[in-house]
C-alpha positions as CSV (number, residue, x, y, z in Angstrom):
1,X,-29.6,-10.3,-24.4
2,X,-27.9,-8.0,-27.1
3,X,-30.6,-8.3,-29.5
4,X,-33.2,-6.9,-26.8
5,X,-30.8,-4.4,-26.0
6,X,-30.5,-3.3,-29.1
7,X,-34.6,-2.8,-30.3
8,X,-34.3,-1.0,-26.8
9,X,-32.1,1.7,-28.6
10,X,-28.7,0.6,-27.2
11,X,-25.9,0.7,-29.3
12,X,-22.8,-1.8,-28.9
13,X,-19.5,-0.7,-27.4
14,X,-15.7,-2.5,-28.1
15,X,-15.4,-5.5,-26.4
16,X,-14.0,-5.1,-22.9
17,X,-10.5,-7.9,-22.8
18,X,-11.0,-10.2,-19.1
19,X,-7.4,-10.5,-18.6
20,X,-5.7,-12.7,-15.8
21,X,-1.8,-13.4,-14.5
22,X,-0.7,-16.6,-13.2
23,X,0.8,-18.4,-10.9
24,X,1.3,-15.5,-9.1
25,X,5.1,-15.1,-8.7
26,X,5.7,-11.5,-7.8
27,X,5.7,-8.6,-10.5
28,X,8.3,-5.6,-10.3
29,X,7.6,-2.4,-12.0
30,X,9.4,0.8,-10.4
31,X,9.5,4.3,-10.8
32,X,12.0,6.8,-9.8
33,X,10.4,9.5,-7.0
34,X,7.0,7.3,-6.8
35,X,5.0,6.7,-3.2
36,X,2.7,3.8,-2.9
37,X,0.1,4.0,-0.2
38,X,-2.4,1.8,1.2
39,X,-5.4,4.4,2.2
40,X,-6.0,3.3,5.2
41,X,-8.3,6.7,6.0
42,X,-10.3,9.3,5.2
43,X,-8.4,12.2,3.7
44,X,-6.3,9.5,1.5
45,X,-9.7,7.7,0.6
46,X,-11.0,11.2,-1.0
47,X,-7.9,11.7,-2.8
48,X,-8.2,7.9,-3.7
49,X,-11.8,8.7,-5.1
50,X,-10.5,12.0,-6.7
51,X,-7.6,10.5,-8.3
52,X,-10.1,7.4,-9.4
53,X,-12.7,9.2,-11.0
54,X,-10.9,11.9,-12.7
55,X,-9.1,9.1,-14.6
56,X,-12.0,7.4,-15.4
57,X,-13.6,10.6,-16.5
58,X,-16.3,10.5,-14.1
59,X,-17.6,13.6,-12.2
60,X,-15.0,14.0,-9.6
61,X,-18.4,15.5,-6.6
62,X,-19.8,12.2,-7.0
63,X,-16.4,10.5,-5.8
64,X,-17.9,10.2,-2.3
65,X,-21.2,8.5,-3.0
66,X,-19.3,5.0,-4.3
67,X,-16.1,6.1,-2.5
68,X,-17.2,5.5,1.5
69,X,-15.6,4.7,5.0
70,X,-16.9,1.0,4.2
71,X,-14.0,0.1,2.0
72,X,-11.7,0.7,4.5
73,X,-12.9,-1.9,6.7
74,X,-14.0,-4.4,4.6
75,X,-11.1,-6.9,5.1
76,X,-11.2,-8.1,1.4
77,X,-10.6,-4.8,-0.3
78,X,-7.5,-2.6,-0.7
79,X,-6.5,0.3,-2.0
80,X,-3.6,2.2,-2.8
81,X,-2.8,5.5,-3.8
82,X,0.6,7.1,-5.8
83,X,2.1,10.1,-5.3
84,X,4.8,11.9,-7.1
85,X,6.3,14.8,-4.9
86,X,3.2,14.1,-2.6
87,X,0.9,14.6,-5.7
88,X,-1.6,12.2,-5.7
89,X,-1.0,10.9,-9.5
90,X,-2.5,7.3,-10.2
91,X,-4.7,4.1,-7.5
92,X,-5.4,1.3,-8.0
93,X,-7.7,-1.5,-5.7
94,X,-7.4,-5.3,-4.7
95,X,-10.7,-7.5,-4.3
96,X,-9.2,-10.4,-2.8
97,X,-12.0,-13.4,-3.3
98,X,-10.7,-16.8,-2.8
99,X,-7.8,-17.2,-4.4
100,X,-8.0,-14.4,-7.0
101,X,-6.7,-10.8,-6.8
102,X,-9.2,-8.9,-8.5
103,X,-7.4,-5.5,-9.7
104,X,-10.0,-3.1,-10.1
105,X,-9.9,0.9,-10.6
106,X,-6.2,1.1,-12.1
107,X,-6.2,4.6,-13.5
108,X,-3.4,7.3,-13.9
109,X,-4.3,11.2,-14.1
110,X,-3.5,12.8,-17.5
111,X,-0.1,14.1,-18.3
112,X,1.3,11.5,-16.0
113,X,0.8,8.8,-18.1
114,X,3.3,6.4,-20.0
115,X,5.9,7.1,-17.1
116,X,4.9,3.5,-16.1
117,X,2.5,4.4,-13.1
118,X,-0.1,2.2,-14.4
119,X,2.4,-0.8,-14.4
120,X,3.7,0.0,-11.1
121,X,0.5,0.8,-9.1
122,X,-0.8,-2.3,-10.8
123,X,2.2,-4.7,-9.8
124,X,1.6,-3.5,-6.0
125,X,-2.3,-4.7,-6.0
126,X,-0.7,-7.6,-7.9
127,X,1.7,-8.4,-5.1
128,X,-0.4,-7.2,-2.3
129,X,-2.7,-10.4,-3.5
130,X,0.1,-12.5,-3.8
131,X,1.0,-11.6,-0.3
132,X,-2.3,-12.6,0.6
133,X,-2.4,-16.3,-0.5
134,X,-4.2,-15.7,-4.3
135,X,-3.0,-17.6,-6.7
136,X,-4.0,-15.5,-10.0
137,X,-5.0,-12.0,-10.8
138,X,-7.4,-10.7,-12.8
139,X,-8.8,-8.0,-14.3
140,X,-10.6,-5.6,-17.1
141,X,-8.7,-3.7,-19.4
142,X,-8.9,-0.5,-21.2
143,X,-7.6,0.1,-24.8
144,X,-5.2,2.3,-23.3
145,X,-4.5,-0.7,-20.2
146,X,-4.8,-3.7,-22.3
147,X,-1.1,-2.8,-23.5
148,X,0.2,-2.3,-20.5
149,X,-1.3,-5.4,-19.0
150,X,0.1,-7.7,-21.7
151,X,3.7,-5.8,-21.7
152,X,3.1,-7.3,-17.6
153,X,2.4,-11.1,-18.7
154,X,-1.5,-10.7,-18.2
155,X,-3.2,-12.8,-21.0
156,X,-7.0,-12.3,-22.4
157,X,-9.1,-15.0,-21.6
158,X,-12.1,-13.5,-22.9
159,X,-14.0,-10.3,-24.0
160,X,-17.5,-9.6,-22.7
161,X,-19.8,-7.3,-24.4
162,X,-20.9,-4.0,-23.4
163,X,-23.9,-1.4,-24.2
164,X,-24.8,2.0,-24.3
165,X,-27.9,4.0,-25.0
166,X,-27.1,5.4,-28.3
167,X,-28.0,9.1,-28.6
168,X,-28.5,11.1,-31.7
């Protein structure tokens, strides 16, 4: 596939670490003055979306086209939302399938960052699936995660390739 992908005029990005924990056997990571939520409606699932994308630097207005009512009742998925003086600062989300926790959408807003929010927000999916019978966690890290992860006891398993369309 890359070599299609590249004669189609895409250009190859860093490799993206898979990373997983296991046996699950609880993860602490704590901060001083932080409030983990699950969003369980829709005023926290908007601040869940706008917390998400701005992270991720996505447009925060298209938040609620991938952001909908649906994940709150879709008994697999959870998500959680942190707050620091009732500022909503950093989220994260649990896939449960089988017995993994798939950790998915870990992000912290800028100039909150390396206070440990991404640890902590990511330990409470972790547990959360733990809580729930999985057996392992998973997920994909960052450059800026990928530390953070490791620091945690996640280990790479593998890398998988990614693509852009170059532009020039």
């Amino acid at each position: 596939m890359g070599p299609v992908l590249l004669a189609l005029g895409y250009a190859p990005v860093d490799p993206v670490p898979v990373m997983v924990l296991g046996p699950l056997l609880g993860v602490d990571f704590c901060v001083d003055g932080l409030e983990l939520e699950r969003v369980e409606d829709v005023t926290a699932l908007a601040e869940f979306g706008e917390t998400a994308f701005e992270t991720f630097g996505f447009p925060v207005e298209v938040a609620p086209v991938a952001m909908t009512e649906d994940l709150l009742v879709c008994p697999e998925i959870e998500l959680y939302l942190g707050r620091l003086d009732g500022v909503p600062v950093c989220c994260s989300m649990l896939l449960v399938t089988g017995d993994v926790a798939g950790i998915y959408w870990v992000g912290v807003r800028e100039g909150q960052r390396r206070k440990g929010l991404g640890a902590a927000v990511t330990a409470h999916a972790v547990n959360a699936g733990r809580a729930r019978g999985c057996a392992v966690a998973t997920l994909q890290a960052s450059a800026m995660g990928a530390p953070v992860y490791t620091r945690m006891g996640f280990e790479t398993v593998r890398r998988y390739l990614g693509f852009d369309l170059a532009t020039s």
